[in-house]
N, CA, C and O of each residue as an XYZ file, in Angstrom:
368
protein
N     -13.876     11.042      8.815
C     -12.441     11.227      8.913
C     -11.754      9.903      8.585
O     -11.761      9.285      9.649
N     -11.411      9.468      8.040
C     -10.935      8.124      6.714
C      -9.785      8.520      6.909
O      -9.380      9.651      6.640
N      -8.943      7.345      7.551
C      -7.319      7.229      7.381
C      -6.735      7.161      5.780
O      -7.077      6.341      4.928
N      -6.063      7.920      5.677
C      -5.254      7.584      4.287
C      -4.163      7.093      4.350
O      -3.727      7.125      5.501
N      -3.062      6.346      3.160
C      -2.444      5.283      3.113
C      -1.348      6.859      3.405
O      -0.748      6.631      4.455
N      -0.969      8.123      2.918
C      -0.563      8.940      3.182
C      -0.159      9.651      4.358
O       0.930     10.213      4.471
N      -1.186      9.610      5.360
C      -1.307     10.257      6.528
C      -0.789      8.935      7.382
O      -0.250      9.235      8.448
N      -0.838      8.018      7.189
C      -0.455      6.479      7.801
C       0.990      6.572      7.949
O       1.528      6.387      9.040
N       1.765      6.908      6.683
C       3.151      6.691      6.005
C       3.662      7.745      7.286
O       4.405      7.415      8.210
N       2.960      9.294      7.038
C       4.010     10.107      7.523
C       3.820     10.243      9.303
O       4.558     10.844     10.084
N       2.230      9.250      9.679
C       2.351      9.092     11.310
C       3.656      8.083     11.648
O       4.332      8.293     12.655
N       3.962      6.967     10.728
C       5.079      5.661     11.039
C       6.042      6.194     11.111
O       6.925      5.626     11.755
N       6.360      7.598     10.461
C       8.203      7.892      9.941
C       8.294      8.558     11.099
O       9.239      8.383     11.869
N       6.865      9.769     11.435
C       7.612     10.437     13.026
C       7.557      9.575     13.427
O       8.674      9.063     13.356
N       6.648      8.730     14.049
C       7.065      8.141     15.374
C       8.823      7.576     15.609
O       9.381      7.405     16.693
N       9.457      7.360     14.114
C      10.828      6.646     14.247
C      11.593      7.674     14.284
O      12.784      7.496     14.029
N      11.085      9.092     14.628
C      11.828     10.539     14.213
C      12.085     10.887     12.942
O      12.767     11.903     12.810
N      11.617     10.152     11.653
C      12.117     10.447     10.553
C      11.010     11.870      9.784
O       9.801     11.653      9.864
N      11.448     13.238      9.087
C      10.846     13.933      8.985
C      10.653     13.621      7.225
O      11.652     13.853      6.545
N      10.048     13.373      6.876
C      10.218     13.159      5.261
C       9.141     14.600      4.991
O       7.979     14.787      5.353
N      10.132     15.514      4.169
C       9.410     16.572      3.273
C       8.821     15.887      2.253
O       7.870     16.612      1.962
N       8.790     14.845      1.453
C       8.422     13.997      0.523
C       7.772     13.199      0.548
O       8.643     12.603     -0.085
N       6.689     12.183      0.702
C       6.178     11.628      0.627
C       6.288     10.350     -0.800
O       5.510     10.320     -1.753
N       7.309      9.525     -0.603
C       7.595      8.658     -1.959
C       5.916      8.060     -2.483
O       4.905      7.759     -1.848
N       6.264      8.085     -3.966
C       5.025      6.960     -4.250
C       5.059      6.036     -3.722
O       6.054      5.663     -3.101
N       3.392      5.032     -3.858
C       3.539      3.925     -3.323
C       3.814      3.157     -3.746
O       3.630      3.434     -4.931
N       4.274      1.999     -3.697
C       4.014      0.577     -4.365
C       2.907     -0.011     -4.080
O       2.970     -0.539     -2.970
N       1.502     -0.208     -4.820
C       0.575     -1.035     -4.550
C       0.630     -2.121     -4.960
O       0.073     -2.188     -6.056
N       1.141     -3.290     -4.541
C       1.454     -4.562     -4.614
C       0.186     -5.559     -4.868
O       0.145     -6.547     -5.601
N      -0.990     -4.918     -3.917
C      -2.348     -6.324     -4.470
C      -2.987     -5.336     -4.707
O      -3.982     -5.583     -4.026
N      -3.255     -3.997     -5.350
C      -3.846     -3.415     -6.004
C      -3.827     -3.135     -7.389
O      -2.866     -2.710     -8.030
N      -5.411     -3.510     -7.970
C      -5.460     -3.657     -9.559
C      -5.190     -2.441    -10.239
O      -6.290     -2.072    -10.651
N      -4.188     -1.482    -10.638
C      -3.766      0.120    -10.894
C      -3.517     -0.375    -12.363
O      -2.520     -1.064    -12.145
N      -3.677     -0.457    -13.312
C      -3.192     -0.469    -14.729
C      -3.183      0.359    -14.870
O      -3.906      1.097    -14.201
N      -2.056      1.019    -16.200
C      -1.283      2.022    -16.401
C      -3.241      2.018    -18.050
O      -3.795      1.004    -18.475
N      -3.618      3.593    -18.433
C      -3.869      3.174    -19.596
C      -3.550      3.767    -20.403
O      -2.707      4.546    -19.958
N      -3.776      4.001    -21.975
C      -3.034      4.147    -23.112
C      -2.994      5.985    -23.031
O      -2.056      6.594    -23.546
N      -3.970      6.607    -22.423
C      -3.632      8.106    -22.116
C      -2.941      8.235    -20.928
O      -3.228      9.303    -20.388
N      -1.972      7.433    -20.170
C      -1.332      7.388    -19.182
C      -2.132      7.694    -18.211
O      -1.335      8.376    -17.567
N      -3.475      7.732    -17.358
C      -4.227      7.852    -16.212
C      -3.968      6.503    -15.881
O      -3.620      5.530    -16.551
N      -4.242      6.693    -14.594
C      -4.529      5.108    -13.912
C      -5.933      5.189    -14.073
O      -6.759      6.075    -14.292
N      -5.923      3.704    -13.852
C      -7.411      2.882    -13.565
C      -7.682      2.127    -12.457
O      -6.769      1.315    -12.308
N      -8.553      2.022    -11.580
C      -9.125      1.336    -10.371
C      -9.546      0.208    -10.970
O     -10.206      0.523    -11.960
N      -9.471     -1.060    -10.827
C     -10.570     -2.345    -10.819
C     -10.266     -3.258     -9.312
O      -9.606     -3.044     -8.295
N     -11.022     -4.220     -9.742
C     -11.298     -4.876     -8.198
C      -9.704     -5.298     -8.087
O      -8.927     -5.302     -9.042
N      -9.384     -5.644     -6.759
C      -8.007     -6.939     -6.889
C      -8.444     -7.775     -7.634
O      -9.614     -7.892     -7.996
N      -7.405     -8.519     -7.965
C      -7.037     -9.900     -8.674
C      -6.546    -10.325     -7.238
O      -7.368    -11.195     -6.951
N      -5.784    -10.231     -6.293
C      -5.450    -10.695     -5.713
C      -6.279    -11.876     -4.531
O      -7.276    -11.591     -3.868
N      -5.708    -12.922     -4.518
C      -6.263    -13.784     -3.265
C      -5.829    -14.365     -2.197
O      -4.675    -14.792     -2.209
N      -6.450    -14.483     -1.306
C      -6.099    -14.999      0.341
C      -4.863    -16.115     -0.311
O      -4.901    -16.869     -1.283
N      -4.050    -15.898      0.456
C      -2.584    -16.400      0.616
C      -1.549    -16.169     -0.695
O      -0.662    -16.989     -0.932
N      -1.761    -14.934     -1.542
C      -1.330    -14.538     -2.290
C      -0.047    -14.209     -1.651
O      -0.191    -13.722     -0.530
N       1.520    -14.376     -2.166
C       2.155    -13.122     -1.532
C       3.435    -12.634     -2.691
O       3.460    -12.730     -3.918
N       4.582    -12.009     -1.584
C       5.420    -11.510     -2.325
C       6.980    -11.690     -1.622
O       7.026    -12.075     -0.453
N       8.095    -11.437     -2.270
C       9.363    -11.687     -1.496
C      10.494    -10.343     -1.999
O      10.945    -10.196     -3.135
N      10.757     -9.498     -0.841
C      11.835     -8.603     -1.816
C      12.929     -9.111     -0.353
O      12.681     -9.377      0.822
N      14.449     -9.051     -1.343
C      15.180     -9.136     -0.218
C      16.068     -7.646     -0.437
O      16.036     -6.959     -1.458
N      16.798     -7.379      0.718
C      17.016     -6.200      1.064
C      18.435     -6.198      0.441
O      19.011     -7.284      0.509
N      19.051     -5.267     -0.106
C      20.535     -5.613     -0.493
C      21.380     -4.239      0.600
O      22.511     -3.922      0.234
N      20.759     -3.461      1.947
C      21.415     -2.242      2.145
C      20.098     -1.981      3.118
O      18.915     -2.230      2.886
N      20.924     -1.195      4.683
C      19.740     -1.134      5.570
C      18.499     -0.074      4.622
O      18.763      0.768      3.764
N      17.418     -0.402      5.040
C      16.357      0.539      5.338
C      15.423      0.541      6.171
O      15.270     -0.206      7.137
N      14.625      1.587      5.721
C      13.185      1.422      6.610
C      11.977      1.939      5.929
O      11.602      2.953      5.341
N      11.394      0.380      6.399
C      10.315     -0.539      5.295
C       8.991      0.254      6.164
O       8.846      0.290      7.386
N       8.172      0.813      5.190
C       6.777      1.219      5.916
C       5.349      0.329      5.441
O       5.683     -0.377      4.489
N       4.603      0.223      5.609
C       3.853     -0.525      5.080
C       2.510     -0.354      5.623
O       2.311     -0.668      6.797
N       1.651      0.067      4.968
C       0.114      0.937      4.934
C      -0.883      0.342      4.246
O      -1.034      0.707      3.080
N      -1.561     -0.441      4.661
C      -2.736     -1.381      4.170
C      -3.763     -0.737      4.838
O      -4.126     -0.721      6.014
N      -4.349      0.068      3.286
C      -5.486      1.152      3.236
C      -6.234      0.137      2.178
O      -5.929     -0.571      1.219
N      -7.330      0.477      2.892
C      -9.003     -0.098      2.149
C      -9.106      1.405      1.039
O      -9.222      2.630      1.073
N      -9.040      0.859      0.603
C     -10.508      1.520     -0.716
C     -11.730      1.664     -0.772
O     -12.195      1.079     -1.750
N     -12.360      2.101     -0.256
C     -13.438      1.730      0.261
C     -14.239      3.181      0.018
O     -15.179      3.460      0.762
N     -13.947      3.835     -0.748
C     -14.566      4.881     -0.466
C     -14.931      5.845     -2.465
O     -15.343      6.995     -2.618
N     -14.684      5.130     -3.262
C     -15.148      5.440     -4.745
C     -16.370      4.013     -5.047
O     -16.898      3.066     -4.465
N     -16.314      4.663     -6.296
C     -17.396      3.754     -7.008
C     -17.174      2.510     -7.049
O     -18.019      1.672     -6.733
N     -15.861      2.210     -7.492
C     -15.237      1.137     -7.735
C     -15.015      0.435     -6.322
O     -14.193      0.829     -5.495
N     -15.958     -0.784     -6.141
C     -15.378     -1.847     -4.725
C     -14.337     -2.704     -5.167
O     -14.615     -3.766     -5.723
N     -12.585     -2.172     -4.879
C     -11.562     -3.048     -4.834
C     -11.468     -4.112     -4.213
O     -10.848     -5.052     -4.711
N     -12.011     -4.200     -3.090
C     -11.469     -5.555     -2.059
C     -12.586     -5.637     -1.435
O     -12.499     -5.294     -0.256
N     -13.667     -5.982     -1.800
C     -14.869     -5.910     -1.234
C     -15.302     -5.218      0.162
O     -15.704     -5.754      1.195
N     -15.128     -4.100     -0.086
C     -15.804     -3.330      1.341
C     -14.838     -3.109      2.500
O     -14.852     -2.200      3.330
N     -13.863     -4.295      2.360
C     -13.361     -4.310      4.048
C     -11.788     -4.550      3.825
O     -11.252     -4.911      2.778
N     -11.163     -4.260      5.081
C      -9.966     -4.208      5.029
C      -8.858     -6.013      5.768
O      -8.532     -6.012      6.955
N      -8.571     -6.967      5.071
C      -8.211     -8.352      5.762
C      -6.626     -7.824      6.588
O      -5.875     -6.864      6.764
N      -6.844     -9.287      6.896
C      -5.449     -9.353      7.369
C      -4.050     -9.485      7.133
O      -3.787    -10.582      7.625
N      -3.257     -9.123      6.781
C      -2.359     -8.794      6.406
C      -0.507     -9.711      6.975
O       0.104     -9.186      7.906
N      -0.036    -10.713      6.432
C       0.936    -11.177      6.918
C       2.327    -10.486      6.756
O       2.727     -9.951      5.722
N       2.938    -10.573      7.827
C       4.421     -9.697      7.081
C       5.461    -10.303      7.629
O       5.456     -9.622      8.655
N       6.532    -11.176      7.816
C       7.488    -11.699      7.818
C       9.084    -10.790      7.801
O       9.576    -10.380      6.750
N       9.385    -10.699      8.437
C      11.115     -9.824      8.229
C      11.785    -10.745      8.992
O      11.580    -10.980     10.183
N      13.013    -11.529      7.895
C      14.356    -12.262      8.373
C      15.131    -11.828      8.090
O      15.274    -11.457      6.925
N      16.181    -11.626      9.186
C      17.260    -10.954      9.521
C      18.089    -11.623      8.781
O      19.284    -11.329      8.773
């Protein structure tokens, strides 16, 4: 029984009461997804590395979910096996 980045999203929104019939795509931010020339995606490992990061600033309230799911479960080993730690920062 393997948590999905899916089932993650829509446990965070109830708990805030939010009912989403929809499920938005994700943004995979340190995941290697290239688009390819028959439009499928592709899996490869991250590129990404320890203290890699990112900055969005907010222009209008929302609510930010955020689901750091391992891969861990195709052919392809993205992030070697295991799931790290994860920093997240929100200034008001």
């Amino acid at each position: 029984d393997h948590r999905s980045c899916r089932g993650n999203f829509l446990e965070a929104t109830r708990e805030i009461g939010l009912d989403m019939p929809v499920v938005p795509d994700p943004v995979n931010l340190f995941q290697n997804t290239p688009a390819q020339a028959d439009g499928s995606l592709a899996l490869f490992e991250t590129q990404s590395r320890p203290g890699d990061s990112i900055t969005f600033r907010a222009e209008m309230d929302l609510v930010f979910v955020l689901t750091a799911c391992s891969a861990d479960l195709g052919e392809i080993n993205v992030n070697g096996g295991k799931s790290t730690p994860l920093r997240i920062d929100v200034i008001p």
